[in-house]
N, C-alpha and C positions, 0 to 999 in steps of 0.2 A: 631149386625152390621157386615157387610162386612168385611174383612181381606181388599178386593182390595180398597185402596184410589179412591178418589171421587171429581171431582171437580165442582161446582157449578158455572159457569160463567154468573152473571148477569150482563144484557148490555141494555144501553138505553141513552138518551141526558139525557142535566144538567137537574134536576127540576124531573125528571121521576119517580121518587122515587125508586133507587136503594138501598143508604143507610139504608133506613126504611125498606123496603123489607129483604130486607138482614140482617139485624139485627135481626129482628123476626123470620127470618131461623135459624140464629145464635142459638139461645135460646131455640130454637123450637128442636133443633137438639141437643142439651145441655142436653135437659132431657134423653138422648138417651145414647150417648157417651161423652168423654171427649177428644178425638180424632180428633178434630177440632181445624180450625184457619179462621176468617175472617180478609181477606184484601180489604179495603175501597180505592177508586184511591183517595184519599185525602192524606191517610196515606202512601200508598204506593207513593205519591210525595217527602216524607219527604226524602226518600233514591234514589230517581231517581235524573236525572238533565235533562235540556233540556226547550226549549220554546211551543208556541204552533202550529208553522206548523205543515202541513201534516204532513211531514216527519219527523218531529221528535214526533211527536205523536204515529207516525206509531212503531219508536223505542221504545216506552216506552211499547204500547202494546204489540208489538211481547218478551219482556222481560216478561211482566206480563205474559203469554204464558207460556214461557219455569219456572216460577219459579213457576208456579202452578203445572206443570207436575211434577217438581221434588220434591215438598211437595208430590204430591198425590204418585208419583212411590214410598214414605217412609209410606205410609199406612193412610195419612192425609186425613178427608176431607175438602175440599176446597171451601169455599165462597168468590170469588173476584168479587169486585163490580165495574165498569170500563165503562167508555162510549167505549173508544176503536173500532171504527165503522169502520171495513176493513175485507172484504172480506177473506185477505190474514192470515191475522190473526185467523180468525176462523176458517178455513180452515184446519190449522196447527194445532189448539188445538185438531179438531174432529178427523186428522189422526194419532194423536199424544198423546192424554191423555187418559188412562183408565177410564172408568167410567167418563166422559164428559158429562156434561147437560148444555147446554144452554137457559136461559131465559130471553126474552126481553120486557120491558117494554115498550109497545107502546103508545105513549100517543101524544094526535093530540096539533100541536105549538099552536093552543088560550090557550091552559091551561096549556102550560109551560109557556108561556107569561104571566101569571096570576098570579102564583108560580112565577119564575122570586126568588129567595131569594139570590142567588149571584148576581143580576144585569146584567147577562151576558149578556143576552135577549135587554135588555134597553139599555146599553154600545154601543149593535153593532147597534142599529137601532141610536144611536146620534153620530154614528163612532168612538170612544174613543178604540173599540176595533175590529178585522180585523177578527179573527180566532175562530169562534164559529162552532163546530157541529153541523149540521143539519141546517145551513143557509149559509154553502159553499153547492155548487153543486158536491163538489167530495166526499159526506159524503156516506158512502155505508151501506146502512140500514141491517139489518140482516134477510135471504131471506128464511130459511128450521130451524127458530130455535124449538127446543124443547119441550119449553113454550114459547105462546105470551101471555100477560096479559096487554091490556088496562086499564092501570090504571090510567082512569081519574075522579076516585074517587065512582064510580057505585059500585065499588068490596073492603070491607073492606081487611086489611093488614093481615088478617088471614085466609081470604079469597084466599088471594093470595098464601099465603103459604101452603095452603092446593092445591091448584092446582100445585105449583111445586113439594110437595113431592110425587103426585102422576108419577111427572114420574120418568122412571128409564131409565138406563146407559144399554147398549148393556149387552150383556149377559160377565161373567170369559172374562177375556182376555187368550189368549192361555198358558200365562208365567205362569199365577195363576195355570188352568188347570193340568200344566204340573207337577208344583211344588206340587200339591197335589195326583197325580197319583203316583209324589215321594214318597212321604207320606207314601204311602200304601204299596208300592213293599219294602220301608226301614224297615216296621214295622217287616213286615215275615220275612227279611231277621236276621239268628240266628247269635247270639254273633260268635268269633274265627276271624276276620279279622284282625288281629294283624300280618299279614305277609304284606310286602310292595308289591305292583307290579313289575315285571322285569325294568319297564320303570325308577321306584325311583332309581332301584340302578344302571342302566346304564347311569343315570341323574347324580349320582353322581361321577362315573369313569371318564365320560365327563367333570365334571367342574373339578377333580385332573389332565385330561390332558389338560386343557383351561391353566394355567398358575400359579405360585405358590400363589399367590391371592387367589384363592379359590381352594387351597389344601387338602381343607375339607370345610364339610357342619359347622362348629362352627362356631356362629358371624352371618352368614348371615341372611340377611331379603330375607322370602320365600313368597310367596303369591299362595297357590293354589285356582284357582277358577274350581267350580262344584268338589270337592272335594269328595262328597258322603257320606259314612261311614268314611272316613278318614283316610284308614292306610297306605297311603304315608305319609302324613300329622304327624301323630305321629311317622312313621320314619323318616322324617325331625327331630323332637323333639327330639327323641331319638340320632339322631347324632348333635345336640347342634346349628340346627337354631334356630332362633325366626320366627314361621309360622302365617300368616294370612290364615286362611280356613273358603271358600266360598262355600254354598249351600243356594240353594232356598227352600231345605226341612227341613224342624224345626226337624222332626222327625230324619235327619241324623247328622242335628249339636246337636243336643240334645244327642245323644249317643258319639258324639266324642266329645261333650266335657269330658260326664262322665266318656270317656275310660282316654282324656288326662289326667286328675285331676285339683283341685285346685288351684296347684301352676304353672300351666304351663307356658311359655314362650311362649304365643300364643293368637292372638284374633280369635275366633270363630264366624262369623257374618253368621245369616238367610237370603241372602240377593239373590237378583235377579244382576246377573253379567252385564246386558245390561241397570240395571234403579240405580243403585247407585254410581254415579261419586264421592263420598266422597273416593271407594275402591281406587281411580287413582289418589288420591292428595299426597298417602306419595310415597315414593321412595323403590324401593324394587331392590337386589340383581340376583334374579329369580323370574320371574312368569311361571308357571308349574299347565298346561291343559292335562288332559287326558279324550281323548273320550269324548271331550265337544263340540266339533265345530259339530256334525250332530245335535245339539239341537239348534242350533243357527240358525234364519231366515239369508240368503242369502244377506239380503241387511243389517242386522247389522254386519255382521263381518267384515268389513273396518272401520267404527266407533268404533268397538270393541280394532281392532288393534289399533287405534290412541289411545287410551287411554291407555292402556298397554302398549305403545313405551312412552307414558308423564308420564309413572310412573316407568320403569326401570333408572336404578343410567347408566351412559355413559357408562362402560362397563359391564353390566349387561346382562343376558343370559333368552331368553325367549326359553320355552319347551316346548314342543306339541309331543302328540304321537294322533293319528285321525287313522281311517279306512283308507287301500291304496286307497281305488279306489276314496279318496278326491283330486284330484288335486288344493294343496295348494298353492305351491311356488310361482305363476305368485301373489296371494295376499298379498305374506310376500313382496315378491319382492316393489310392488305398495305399500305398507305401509311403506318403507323403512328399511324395515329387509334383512339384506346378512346371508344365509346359512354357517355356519359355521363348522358343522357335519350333515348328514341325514344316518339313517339305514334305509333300507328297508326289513321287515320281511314278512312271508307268509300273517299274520293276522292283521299287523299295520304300519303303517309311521309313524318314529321318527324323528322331528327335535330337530337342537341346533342352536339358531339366534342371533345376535345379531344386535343394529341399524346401519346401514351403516355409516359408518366413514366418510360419505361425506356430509350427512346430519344432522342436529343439533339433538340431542341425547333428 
């Protein structure tokens, strides 16, 4: 099986046969991996709230949306089964989800009206109920999907599921791509990095002259992301932080862990810095990037930056060293980061930031 997560979006009215369908994916997919989760809109009601307009319909799917993304950006893959019938919504999944396949069960109204096993059908034609997909006229059918499967009963359930495993999901996403060319260039690269970069330790000059608080790296929570082989990362260690180090290459967190050892004072996570918002929920002292931001797509580094201003502690110092010819600042500035120190050297741009004091930390 793939590394890259996978989400399976089956979508159709009541009666259509989603859960059936999707169950025999489920299973079908079982004998394969164990790497798998289905969510049924039944079960996924249990933790949602809301009635049945449009609009609040609309909210529940656009949520089912982003929590499949974020199962699949952890390597999942993903069966949600969901009438969710908006345009806008799938939209967002297809520019949005790695590995996306949509399949829609089309199935003409005499033979959900037949089905009929919630009464939904019956309820709106004796009026008892107002809000039924596909008998409002604002129901927006699914127009380029993936799989269509009429299933009105012509094509057995194994049937079906052999027509959706035959399709597939665009080709590696670039992040995958990227993280595996790491891979390779980590493996050649020979043991000896056990020297920090100039940037570590003028990272740490800069916070003994930030104020007597952080007079030293001891105590602090560091976060480096795109970390690499790691030996800033163990010179944090070595001078008594507690570090979180971040790479997308197994093959590089895999050597810094075995350089840090067993007993470290550090989480060492494989992780993609732009698909795992769990890295943004604890609070850190410093976060500290080096020659990370040309790997980064243009339109994620404002989103990048919000999450890394929601995860610095109020006076907390975020660290960047990039190539000069980046024209940063106008972006720190717009995220709400003030300039606190910048070097500028032949070969890099150093900043020292912190959140602007005028805005909520």
């Amino acid at each position: 099986m793939e590394k890259q997560g996978r989400v399976y979006w089956i979508t159709g009215l009541s009666g259509s046969g989603k859960t059936t369908i999707g169950t025999a994916l489920y299973y079908r997919l079982r004998e394969q991996t164990d790497r798998l989760v289905i969510l049924d809109g039944d079960i996924l009601k249990l933790v949602t709230t809301g009635g049945y307009t449009r609009e609040e319909r609309f909210v529940r799917a656009s949520k089912y949306g982003r929590l499949a993304k974020y199962l699949a950006d952890q390597g999942l893959w993903v069966i949600l089964c969901t009438i969710s019938m908006f345009d806008e919504v799938r939209d967002w999944n297809r520019a949005h989800i790695d590995g996306y396949i949509e399949v829609f069960l089309d199935v003409p109204m005499d033979v959900l009206r037949k089905r009929d096993r919630k009464g939904l059908y019956s309820r709106f034609a004796e009026g008892k109920v107002t809000h039924v997909a596909g008998l409002e006229g604002t129901t927006e059918f699914p127009k380029h999907p993936d799989v269509r499967l009429v299933n009105d009963g012509t094509l057995s359930v194994q049937a079906c599921v052999d027509r959706i495993l035959q399709a597939v999901p665009a080709a590696k996403s670039a992040s995958l791509r990227l993280a595996e060319s790491w891979d390779e260039a980590y493996a050649a690269v020979a043991d000896g990095w056990d020297a920090p970069s100039s940037f570590a330790g003028a990272v740490k000059a800069w916070l003994a002259a930030a104020g007597e608080r952080v007079a030293s790296l001891s105590g602090l929570r560091i976060l480096e992301l795109g970390c690499g082989i790691g030996q800033d990362s163990l010179y944090f260690l070595r001078e008594g932080a507690f570090v979180t180090a971040v790479d997308a290459s197994r093959t590089a967190v895999s050597r810094l862990k075995a350089a840090a050892g067993a007993d470290a004072q550090a989480i060492f996570a494989c992780a993609d810095v732009l698909k795992s918002p769990i890295l943004y929920q604890s609070q850190y002292d410093v976060i500290y990037l080096r020659r990370v931001w040309e790997c980064i797509p243009s339109a994620e580094r404002l989103p990048l930056l919000g999450q890394i201003r929601q995860a610095l502690r109020q006076d907390g110092f975020l660290c960047v060293e990039e190539a000069a010819a980046m024209d940063m600042e106008p972006l720190f500035a717009e995220a709400g980061f003030r300039c606190c120190r910048s070097e500028r050297l032949p070969d890099a741009a150093r900043w020292m930031l912190q959140a602007d004091a005028s805005e909520e930390a």
